[in-house]
C-alpha positions in Angstrom: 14.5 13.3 20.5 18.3 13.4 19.2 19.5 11.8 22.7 16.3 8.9 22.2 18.0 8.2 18.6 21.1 8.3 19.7 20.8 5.7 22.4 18.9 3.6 19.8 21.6 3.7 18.1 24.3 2.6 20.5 21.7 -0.2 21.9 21.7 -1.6 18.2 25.6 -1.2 17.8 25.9 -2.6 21.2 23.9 -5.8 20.9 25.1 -5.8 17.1 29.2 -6.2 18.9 28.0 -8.9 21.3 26.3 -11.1 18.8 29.6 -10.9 16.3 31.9 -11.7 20.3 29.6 -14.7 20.9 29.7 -16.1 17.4 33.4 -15.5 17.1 33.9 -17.2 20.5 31.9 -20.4 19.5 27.9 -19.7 20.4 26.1 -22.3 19.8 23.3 -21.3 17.5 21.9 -24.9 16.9 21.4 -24.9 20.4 19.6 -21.7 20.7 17.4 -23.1 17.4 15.9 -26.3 19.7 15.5 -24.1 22.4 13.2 -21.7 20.8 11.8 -25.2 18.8 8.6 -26.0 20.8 7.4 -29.1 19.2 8.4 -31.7 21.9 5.5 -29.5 23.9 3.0 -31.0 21.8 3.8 -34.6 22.3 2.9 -37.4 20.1 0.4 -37.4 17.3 -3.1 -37.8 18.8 -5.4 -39.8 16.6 -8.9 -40.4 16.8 -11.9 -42.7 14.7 -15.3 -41.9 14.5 -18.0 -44.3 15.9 -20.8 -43.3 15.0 -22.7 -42.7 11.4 -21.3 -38.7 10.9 -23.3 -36.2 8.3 -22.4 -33.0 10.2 -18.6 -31.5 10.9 -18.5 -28.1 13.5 -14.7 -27.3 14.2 -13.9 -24.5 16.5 -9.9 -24.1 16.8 -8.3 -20.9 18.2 -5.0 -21.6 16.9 -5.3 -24.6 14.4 -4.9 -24.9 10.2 -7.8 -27.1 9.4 -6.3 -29.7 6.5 -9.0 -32.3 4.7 -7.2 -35.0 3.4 -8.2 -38.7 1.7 -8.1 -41.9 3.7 -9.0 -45.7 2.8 -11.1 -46.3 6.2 -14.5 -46.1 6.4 -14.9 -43.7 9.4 -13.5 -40.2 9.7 -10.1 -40.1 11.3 -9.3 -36.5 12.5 -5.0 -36.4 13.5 -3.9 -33.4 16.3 -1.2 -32.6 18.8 -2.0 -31.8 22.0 0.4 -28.7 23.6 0.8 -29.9 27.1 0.5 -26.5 28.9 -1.9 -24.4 26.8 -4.4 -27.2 24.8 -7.7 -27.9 25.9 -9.1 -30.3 23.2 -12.4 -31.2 22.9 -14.0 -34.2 20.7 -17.4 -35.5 20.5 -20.1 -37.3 18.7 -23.6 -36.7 19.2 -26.5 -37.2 16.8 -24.7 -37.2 13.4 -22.1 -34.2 14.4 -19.0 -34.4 15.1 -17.6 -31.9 17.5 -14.3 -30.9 17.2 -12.8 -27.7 19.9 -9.4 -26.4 20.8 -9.2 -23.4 23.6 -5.3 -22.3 23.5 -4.3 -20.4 27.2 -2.5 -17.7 26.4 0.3 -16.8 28.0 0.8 -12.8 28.4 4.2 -12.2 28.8 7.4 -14.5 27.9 10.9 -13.6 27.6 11.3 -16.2 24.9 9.0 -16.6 22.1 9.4 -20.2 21.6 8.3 -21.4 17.4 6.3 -24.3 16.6 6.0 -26.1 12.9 3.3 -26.1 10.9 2.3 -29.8 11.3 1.7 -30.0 14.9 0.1 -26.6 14.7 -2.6 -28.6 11.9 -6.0 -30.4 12.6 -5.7 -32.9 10.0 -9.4 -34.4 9.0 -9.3 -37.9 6.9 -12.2 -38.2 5.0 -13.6 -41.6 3.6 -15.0 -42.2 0.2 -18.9 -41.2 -0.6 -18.9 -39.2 2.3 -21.3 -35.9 2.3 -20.9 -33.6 5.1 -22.6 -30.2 6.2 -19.3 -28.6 7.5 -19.5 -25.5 9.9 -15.5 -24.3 10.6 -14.1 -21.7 12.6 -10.3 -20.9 13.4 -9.1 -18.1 15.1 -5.5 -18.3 13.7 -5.0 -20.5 10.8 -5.8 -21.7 7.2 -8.4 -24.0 5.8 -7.0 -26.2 3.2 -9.7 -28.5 1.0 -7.4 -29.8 -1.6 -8.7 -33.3 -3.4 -7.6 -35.3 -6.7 -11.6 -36.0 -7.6 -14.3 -34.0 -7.3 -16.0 -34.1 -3.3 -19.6 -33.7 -2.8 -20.8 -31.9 0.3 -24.0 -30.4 1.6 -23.7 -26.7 3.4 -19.9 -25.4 3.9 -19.3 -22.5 6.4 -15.7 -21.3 6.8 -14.8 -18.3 9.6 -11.6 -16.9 10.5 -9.8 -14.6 11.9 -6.3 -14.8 10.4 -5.7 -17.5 8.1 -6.0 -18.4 4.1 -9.0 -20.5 2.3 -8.0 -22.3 -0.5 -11.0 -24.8 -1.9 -10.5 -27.5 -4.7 -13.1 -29.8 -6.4 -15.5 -29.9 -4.6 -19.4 -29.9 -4.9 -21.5 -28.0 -2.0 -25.1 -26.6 -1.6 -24.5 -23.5 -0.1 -20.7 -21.8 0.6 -20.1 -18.9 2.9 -16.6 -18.0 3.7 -15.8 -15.1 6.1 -12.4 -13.9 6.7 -10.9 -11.1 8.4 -7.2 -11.2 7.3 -6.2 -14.0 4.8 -6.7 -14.9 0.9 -9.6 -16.8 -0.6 -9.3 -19.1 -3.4 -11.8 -21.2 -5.2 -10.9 -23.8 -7.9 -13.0 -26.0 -9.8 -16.0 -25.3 -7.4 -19.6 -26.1 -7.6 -22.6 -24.5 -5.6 -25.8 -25.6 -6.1 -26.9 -22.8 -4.3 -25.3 -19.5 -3.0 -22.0 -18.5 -3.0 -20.7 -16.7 -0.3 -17.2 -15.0 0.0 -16.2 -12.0 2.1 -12.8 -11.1 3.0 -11.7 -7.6 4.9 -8.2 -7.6 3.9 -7.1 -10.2 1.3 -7.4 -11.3 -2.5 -10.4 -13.3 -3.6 -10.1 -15.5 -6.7 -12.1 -17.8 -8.3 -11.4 -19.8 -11.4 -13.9 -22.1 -13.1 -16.5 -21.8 -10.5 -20.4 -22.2 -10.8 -23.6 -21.1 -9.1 -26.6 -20.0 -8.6 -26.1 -16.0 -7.0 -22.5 -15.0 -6.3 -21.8 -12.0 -3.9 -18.3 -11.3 -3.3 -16.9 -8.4 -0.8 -12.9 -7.4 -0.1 -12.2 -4.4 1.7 -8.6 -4.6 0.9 -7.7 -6.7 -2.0 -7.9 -7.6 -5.4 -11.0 -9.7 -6.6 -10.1 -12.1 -9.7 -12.8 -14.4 -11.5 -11.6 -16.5 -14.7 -14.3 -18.7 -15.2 -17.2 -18.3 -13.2 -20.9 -19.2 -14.1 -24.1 -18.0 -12.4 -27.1 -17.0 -12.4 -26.5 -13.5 -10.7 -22.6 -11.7 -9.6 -22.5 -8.9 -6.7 -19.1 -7.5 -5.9 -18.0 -4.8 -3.6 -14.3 -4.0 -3.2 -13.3 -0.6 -1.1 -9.9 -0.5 -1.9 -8.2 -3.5 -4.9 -8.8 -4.0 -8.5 -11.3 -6.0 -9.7 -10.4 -8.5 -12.9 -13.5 -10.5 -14.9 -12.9 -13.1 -17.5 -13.8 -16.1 -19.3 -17.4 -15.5 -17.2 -21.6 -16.2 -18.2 -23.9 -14.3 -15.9 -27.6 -14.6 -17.0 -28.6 -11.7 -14.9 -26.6 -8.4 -14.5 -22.6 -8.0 -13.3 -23.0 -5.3 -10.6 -19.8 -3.6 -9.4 -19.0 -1.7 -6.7 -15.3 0.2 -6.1 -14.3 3.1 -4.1 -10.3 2.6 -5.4 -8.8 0.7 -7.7 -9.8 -0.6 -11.6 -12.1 -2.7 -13.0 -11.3 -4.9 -16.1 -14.0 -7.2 -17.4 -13.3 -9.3 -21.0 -14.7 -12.3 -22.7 -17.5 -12.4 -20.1 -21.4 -12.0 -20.9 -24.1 -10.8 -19.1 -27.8 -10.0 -19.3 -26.4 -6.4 -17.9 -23.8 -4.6 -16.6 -23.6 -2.1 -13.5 -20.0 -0.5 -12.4 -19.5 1.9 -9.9 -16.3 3.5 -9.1 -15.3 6.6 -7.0 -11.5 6.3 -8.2 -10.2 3.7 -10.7 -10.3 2.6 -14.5 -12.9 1.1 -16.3 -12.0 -1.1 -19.2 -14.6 -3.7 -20.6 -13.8 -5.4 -23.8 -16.6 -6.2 -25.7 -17.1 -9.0 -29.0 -19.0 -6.4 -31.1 -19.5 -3.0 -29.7 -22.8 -1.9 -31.6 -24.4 -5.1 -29.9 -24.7 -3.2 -26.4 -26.1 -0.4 -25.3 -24.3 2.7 -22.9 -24.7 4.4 -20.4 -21.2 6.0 -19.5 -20.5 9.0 -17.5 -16.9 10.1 -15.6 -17.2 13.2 -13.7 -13.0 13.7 -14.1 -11.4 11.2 -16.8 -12.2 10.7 -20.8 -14.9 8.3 -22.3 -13.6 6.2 -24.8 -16.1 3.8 -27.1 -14.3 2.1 -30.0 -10.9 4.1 -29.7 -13.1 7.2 -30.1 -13.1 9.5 -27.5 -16.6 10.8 -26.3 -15.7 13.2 -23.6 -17.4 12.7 -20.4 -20.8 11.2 -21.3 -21.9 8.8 -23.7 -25.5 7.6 -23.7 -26.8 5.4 -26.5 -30.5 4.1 -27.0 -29.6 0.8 -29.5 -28.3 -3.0 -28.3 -30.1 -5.6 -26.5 -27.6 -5.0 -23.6 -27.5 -2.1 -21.3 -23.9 -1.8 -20.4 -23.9 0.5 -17.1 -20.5 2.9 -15.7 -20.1 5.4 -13.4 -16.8 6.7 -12.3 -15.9 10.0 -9.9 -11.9 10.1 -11.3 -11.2 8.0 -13.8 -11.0 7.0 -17.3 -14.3 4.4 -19.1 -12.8 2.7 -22.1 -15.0 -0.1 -24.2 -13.1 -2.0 -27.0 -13.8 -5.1 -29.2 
């Protein structure tokens, strides 16, 4: 194991001494920089206009950001670049869809791992005024970007993938249902008519001044932030991230779910509220404390109603509102 370090350490020295020689001895790093620059691969911008009468958008891009972006024609314009080794682009239209696919062939092994930028590596999709879509988007590797000045009005929005960020803003939809398996999710100014959808496995979820009807939210890793959501019904599990509740109207109950990390719920109400934490905090802060009702138990931790501490258990049989806690390790404080 010493001799393996060792030669680690003379490789780095090594190779550390040859860059400094070449640098000293005039290498030309710009060069080097448009080598490893792969954009001329991807040729020209391709563009394309729709045809036909569109109320349906599938995308399916293995290594794509999807952008949505204004434009003053009448037809949807979508804007690519084509890799001329590893693209295989498909676009259709067929019965009110349009069909949108990009297989990338991957390439196993290369000495050189050449870099692209961002805008050729981006499926840009122009949108025309009073335009309502059903939109049905997969990437394997990239973000979904829905980012307009006025409000847009859509019909059912499905979002998959693999590794990339969602970010939506104004916009109007029946029914949303993200899935991600690595990337962040952020809703702002959102409307569902419908359900709301949003499930990450490792990355943040936030949502500020969002409305609908049933909203179930899931992060295995990563914090889950609401300020500003209204609904009929709010479901969240989070295995591992704190959970953070403002500035939010739930008719029905707030249920919570959190193996680690703490909970913090203020200026929201509720018709109920049901937390459940194997290892975390529980802080809710409350306009008048008599109003509710408890429930409260912490098998290691302190109760706290008030600023008065009520050891591990505090059950009371007065309020209109049942307010719900159970934690394995960890402390249950409610304040005004």
């Amino acid at each position: 194991m010493k001799l393996f370090k060792g030669l680690l350490v003379l490789m780095f020295v090594a190779g550390f001494g040859l860059l400094v020689a070449a640098i000293t001895m005039g290498l030309d790093l710009e060069a080097i920089e448009d080598y490893l620059n792969d954009d001329e691969a991807y040729g020209s911008e391709i563009i394309y206009d729709t045809t036909e009468m569109i109320n349906r958008l599938e995308i399916e891009v293995d290594t794509r950001h999807i952008v949505f972006e204004k434009h003053a024609g009448s037809q949807i314009r979508i804007r690519y670049h084509a890799h001329e080794e590893k693209d295989t682009w498909t676009v259709t239209e067929a019965d009110g869809t349009l069909f949108i696919e990009q297989d990338e062939r991957h390439q196993w092994f290369s000495l050189w791992t050449k870099i692209s930028s961002r805008s050729v590596r981006t499926l840009y999709i122009m949108l025309p005024d009073d335009l309502s879509l059903d939109l049905d988007l997969v990437t394997g590797t990239g973000d979904v970007a829905f980012e307009m000045d006025q409000v847009e009005q859509h019909g059912n929005i499905v979002i998959q993938s693999g590794t990339g960020n969602v970010r939506l803003e104004k916009i109007d939809a029946d029914v949303l249902d993200i899935q991600l398996n690595t990337g962040n999710i952020s809703l702002v100014n959102v409307n569902i008519g419908q359900n709301l959808m949003a499930e990450s496995n490792t990355g943040h979820i936030d949502l500020s001044i969002v409305t609908a009807v049933a909203v179930e939210l899931d992060s295995n890793t990563g914090k889950i932030k609401i300020d500003g959501l209204s609904a009929n019904s709010l479901s969240i599990n989070c295995d591992t991230g704190d959970v953070n509740i403002k500035n939010t109207l739930i008719v029905l109950d707030i249920e919570v779910n959190s193996s680690t990390g703490n909970v913090d719920v203020s200026q929201t109400t509720a018709g109920g509220f049901d937390i459940d934490t194997s290892t975390g905090e529980v802080t809710i802060t409350v306009d008048i404390i008599s109003n509710y009702r408890y429930d409260l138990r912490t098998d290691v931790g302190v109760v706290k109603v008030g600023g008065i501490s009520q050891g591990t258990t505090h059950i009371t049989s007065t309020g209109s509102v049942l307010i719900k806690v159970r934690v394995s390790t960890g402390a249950i404080t409610i304040k005004a």
